[in-house]
C-alpha positions as CSV (number, residue, x, y, z in Angstrom):
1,X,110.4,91.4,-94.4
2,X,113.3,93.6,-94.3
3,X,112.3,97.2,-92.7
4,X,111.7,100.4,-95.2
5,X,114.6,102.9,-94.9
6,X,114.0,105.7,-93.0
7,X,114.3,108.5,-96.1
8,X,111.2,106.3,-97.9
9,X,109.0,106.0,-94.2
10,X,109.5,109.8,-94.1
11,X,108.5,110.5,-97.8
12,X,105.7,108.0,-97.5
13,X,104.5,109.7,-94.5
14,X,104.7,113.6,-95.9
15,X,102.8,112.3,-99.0
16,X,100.2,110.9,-96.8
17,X,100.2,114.4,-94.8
18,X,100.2,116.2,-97.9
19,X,97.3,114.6,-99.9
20,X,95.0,115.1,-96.4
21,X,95.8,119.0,-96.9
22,X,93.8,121.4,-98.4
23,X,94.1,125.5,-98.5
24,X,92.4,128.0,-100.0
25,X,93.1,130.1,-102.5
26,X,91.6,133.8,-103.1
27,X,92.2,136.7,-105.4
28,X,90.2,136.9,-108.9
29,X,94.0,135.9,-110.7
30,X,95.0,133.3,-108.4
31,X,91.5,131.6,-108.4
32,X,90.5,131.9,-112.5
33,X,94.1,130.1,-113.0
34,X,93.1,127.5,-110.5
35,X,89.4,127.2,-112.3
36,X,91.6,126.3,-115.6
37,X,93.9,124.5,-114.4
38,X,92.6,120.3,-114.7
39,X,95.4,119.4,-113.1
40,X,94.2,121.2,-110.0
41,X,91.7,119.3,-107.8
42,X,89.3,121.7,-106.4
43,X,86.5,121.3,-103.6
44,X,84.6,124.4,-102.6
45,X,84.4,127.5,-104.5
46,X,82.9,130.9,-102.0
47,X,82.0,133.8,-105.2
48,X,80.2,137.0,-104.3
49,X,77.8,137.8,-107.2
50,X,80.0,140.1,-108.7
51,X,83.2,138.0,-108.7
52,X,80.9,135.0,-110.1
53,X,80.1,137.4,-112.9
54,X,83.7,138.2,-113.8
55,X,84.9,134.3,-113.6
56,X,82.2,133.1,-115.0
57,X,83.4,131.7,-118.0
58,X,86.4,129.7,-116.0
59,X,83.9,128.4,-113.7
60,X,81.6,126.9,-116.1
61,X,85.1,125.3,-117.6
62,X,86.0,123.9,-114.5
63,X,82.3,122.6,-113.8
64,X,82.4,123.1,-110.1
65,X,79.2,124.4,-108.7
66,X,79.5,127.8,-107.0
67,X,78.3,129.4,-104.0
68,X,77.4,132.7,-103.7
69,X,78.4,135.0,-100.7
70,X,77.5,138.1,-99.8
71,X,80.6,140.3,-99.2
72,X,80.1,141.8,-95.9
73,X,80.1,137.8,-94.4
74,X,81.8,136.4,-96.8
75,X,81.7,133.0,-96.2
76,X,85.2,130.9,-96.8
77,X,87.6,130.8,-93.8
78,X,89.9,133.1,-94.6
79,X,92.1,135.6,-92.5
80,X,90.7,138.9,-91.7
81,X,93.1,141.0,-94.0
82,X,92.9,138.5,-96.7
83,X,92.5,140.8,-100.1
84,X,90.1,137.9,-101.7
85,X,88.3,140.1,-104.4
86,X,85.0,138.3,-103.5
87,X,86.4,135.1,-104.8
88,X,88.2,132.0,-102.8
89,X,88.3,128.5,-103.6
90,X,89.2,125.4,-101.6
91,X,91.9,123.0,-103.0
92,X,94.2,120.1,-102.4
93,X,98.0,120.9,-102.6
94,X,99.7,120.1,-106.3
95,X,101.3,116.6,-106.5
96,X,104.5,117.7,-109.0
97,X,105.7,113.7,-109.3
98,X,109.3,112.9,-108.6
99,X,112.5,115.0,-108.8
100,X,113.6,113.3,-111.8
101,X,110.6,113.8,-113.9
102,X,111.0,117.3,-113.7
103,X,114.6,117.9,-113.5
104,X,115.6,116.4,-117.2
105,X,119.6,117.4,-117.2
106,X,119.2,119.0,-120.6
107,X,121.7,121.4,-122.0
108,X,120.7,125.2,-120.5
109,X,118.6,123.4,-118.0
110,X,118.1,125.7,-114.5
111,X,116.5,125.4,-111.5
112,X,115.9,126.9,-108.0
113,X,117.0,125.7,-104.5
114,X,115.2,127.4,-101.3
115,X,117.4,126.6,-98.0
116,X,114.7,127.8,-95.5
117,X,112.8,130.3,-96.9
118,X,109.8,130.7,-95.6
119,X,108.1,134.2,-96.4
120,X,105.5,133.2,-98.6
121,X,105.4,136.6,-100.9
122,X,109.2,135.6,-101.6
123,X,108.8,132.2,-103.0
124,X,105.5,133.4,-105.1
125,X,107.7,135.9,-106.3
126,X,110.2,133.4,-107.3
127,X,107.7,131.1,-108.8
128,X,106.6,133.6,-111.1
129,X,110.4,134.8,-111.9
130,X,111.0,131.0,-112.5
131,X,108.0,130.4,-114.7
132,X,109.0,133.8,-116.9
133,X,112.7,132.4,-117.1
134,X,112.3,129.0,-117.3
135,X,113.3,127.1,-114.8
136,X,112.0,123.6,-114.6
137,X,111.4,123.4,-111.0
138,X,111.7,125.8,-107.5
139,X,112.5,123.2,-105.0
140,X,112.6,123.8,-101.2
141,X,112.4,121.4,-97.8
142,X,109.3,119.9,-96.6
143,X,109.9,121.7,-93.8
144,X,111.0,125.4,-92.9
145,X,109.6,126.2,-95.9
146,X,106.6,128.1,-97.5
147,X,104.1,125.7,-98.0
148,X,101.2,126.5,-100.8
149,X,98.8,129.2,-99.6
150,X,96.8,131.6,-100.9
151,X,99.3,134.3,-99.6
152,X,101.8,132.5,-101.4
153,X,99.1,131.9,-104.7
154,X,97.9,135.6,-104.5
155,X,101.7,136.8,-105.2
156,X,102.9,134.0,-107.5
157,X,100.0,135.4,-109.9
158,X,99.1,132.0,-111.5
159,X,102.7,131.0,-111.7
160,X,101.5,128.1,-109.0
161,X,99.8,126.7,-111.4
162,X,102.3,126.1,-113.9
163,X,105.4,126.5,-112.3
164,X,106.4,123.3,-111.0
165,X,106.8,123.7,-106.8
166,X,108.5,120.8,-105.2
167,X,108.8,120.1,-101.6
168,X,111.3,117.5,-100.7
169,X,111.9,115.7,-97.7
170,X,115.7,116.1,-97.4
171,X,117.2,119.2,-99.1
172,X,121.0,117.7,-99.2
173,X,120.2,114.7,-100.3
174,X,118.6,116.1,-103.0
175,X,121.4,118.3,-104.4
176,X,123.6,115.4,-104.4
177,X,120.7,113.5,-106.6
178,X,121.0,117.0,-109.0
179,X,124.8,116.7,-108.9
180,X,124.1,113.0,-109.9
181,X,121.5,113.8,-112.9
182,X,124.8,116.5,-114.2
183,X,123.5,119.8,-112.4
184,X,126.6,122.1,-111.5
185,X,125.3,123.7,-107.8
186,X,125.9,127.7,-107.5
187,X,125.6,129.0,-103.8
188,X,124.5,132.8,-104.0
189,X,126.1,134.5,-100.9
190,X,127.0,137.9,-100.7
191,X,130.7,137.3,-99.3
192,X,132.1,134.9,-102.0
193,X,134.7,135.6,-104.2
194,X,133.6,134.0,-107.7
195,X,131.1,136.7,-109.4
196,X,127.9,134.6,-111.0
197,X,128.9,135.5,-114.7
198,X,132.6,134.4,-114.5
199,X,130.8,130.8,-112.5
200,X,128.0,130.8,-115.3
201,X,130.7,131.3,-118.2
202,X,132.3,128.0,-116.9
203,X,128.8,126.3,-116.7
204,X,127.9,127.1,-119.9
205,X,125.0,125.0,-121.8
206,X,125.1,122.4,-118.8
207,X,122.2,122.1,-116.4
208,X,123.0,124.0,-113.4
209,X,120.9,125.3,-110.4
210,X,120.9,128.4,-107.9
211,X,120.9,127.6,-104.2
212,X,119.6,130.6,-102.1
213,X,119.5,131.0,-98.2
214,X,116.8,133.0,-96.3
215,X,117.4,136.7,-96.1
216,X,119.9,137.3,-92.6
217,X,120.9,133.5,-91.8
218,X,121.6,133.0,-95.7
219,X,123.1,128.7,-96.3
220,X,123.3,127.1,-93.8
221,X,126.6,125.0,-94.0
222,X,125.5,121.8,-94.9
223,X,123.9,123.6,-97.9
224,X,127.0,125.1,-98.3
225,X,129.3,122.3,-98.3
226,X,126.3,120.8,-101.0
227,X,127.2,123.5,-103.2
228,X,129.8,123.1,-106.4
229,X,130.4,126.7,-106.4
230,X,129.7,130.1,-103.9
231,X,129.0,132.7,-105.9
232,X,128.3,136.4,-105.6
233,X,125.6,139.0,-107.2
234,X,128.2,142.0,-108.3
235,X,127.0,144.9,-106.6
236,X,128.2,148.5,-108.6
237,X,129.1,150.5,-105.3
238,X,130.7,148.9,-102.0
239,X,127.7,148.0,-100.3
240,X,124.1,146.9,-101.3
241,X,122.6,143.6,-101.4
242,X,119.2,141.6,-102.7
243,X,116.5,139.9,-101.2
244,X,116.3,136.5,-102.1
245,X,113.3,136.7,-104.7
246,X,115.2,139.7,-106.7
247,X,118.5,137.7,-106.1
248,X,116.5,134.5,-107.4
249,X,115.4,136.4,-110.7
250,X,118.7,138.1,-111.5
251,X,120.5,134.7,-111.5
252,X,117.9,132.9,-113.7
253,X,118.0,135.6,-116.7
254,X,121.9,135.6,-116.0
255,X,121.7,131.9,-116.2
256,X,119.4,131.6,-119.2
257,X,121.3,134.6,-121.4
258,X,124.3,132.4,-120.5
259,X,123.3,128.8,-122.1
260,X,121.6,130.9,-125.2
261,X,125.1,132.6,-125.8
């Protein structure tokens, strides 16, 4: 029997790894979205009394039994600062199905490329940006990434569980697959020369997507080299810049204004 390539024993492998994880997320938001969502598998959910009270009607949706805490030793393993509102539930990862299932190559089509960035409250923030502006998928590397955590749930706002978040196992390999399904690729990087609206103008209606770098090392060059275009945020004086969530949003309402003109 001829022997599996190594890019399917490595996807095989972080699907195994992935399915064996579970996190937990906390916040009254963060855990009522996760209650409705059926898509969601869910294994322990730690209430206090008065947090029970305030999801209760999402909890007897999701039929999951609840246990009740008492706040002072509140019972689910969570880190000491962790802001959980007296309410944290225990769940598996979201399995989001392949990258052409969710990237369709329609016309106005975006999406969101992460090289590397791994701050949790920046890719919840970009989640939720994404879900507002409709991006059909924020896709980042298995690893050197943020994976799903309740940090990253908490600031997302419920976006997690709508938003489509997919980790992939090789991220130049898979903008070549986007360049494949039509996708033009637009590197954001402070230095370039082409401003976003005069690359969006000559996207137009096609799918495109914006590939953003971790704040201070920004793409790394193979990213780079994966990208169609490298494009700049104008900035009204000399200096100034973006982190990448804000960067992230301004390019996805300047991308969708741009396929609706």
């Amino acid at each position: 029997m001829a022997r599996k390539p190594d890019w399917v024993i490595e996807k095989e492998r972080a699907r195994r790894t992935g399915a064996a994880e579970t996190l937990w997320l906390f916040g009254l938001h963060a855990v009522r979205d996760a209650l409705s969502n059926p898509q969601r598998e869910k294994l322990r959910l730690v209430v206090t009394k008065n947090a029970a009270d305030r999801l209760a009607e999402a909890i007897a949706a999701s039929g999951i039994a609840p246990e009740i805490s008492d706040a002072r030793r509140f019972a689910a393993p969570l880190d000491p600062g962790a802001v959980h509102q007296g309410a944290a539930l225990e769940v598996r990862p979201r399995d989001w199905g392949r990258l052409e299932e969710l990237c369709t190559g329609c016309p106005g089509a975006r999406v969101v490329l992460l090289d590397r960035v791994t701050d949790p409250h920046n890719v919840g923030a970009i989640l939720r940006s994404a879900e507002v502006f409709g991006a059909e998928a924020v896709i980042a590397p298995q690893r050197h990434s943020a994976p799903e955590t309740g940090a990253l749930a908490k600031t997302a706002s419920g976006a997690l569980e709508r938003q489509p978040y997919l980790r992939v196992p090789n991220l130049a390999r898979t903008m070549a697959a986007l360049r494949g399904l039509g996708y033009t690729l637009l590197g954001l990087d402070g230095a370039a020369d082409m401003p976003l609206d005069a690359a969006l103008a000559e996207v137009g209606e096609r799918p495109a997507g914006f590939v953003l770098g971790a704040e201070g090392p920004g793409l790394r060059q193979l990213t780079r080299e994966n990208c169609d275009r490298l494009v700049r945020i104008p900035a009204a004086g000399g200096f100034g810049s973006l982190n990448v969530s804000n960067a992230a949003a301004v390019a996805l309402y300047a991308g969708r204004e741009e396929a609706r003109a």
